[in-house]
Backbone as CSV, one residue per row, in Angstrom:
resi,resn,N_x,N_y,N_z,CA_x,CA_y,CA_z,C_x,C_y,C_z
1,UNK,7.151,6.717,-14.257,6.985,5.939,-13.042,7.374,6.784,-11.842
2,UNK,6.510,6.650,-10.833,6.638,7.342,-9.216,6.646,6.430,-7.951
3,UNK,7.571,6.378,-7.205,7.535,5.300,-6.210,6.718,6.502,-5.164
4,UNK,5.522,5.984,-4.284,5.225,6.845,-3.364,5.380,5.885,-1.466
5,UNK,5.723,6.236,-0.828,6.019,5.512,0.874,4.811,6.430,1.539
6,UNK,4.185,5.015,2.080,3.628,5.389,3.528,3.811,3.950,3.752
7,UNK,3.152,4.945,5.219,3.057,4.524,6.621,1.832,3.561,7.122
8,UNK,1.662,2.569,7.116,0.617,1.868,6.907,0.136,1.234,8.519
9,UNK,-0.926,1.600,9.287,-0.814,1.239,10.758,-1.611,0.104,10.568
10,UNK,-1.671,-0.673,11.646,-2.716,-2.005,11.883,-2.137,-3.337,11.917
11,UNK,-1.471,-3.373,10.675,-0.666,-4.700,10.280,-0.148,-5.250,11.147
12,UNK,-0.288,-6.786,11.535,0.462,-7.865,12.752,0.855,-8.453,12.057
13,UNK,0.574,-9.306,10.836,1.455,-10.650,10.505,1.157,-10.648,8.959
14,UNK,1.760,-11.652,8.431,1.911,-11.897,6.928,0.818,-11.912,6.087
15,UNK,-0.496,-12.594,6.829,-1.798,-12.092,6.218,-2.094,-10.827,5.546
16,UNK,-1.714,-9.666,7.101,-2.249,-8.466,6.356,-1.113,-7.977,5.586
17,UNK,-0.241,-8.550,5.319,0.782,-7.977,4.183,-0.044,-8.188,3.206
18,UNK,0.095,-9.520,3.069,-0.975,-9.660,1.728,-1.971,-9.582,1.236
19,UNK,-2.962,-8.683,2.053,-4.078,-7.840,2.233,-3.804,-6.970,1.064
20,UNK,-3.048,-6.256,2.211,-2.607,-4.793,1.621,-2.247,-4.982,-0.168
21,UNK,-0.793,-5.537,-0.152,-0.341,-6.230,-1.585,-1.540,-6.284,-2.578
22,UNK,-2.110,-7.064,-1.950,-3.204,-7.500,-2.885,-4.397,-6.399,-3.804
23,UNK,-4.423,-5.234,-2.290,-5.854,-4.078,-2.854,-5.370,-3.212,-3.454
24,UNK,-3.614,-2.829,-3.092,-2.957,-1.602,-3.764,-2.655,-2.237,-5.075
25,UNK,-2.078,-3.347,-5.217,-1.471,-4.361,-6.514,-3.102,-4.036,-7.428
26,UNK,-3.574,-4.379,-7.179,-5.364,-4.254,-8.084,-5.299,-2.822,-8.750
27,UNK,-4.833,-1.837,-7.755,-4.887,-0.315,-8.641,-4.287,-0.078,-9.943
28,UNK,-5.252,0.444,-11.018,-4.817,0.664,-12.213,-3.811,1.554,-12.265
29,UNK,-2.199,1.088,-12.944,-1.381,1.859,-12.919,-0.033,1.427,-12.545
30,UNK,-0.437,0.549,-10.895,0.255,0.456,-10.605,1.351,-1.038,-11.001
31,UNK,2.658,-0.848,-11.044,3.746,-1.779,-11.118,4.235,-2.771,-10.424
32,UNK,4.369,-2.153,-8.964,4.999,-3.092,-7.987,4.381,-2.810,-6.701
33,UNK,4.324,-3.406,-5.468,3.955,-3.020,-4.042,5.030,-3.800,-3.219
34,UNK,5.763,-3.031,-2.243,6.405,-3.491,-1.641,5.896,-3.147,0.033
35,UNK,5.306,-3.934,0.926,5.267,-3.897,2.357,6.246,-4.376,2.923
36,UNK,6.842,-3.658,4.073,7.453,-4.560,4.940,6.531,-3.948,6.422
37,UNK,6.452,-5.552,7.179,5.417,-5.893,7.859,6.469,-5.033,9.552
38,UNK,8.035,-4.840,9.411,8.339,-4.833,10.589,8.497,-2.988,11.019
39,UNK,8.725,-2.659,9.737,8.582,-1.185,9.506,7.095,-0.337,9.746
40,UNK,6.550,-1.329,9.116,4.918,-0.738,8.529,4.684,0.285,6.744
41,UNK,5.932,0.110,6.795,6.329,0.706,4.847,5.944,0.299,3.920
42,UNK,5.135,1.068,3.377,4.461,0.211,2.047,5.273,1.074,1.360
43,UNK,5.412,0.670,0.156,6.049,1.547,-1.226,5.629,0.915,-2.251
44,UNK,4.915,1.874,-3.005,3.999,1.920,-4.473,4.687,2.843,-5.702
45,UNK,5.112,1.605,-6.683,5.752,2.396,-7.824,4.656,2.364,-8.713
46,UNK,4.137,2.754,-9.774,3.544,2.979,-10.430,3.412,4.442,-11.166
47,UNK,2.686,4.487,-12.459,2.029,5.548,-12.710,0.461,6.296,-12.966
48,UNK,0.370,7.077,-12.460,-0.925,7.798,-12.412,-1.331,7.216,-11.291
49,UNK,-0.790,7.209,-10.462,-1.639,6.441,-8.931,-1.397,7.662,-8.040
50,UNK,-2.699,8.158,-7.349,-2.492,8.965,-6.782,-2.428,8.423,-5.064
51,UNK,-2.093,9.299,-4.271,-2.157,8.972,-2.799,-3.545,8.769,-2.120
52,UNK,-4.297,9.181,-2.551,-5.487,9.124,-2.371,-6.182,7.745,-2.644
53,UNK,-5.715,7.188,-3.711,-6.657,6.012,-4.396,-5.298,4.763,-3.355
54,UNK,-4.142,5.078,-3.369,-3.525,4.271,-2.210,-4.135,3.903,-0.880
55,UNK,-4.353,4.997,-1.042,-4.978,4.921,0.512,-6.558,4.651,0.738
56,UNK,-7.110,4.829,-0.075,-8.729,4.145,-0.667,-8.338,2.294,-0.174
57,UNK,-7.472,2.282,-1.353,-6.832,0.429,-1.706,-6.975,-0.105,-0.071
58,UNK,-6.047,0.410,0.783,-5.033,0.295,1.779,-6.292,0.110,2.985
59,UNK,-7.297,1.112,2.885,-8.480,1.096,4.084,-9.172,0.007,3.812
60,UNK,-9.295,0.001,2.270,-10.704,-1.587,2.019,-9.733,-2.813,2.698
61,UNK,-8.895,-3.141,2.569,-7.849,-4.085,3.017,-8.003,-4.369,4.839
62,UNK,-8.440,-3.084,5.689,-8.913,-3.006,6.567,-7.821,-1.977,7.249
63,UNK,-7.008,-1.279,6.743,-6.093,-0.701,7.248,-5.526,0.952,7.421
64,UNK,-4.830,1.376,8.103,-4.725,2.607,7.371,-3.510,3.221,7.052
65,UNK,-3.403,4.476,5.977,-1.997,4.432,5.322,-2.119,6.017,5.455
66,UNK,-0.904,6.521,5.769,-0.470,8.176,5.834,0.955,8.295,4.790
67,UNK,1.085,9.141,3.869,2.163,9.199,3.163,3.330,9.634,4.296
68,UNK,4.657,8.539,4.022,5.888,9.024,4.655,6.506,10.028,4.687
């Protein structure tokens, strides 16, 4: 298991938390997703998830994510 942090821009309110939650949570691999909406911090534990397919997840959601 690998926890990876970014930086996730766009997000205003609890909706797009659970946007996000929702497209990274779908990735094969992954374990847990943690956003916080006041930071802009997403953190993805999982394995075999690369930053790339995070950030794939994170744009369909409508958003965008840079590793911390």
């Amino acid at each position: 298991m690998q926890t990876q942090t970014f930086a996730v821009t766009g997000m205003t309110c609890q909706h797009c938390v659970a946007s996000v939650t929702e497209e990274v949570g779908e990735l094969a691999g992954v374990s847990s997703v943690d956003v916080d909406l006041a930071s802009g911090r997403l953190q993805v534990t999982g394995q075999d998830v690369t930053a790339e397919q995070v950030q794939a997840a994170v744009a369909e959601a409508g958003y965008s994510a840079d590793p911390a």
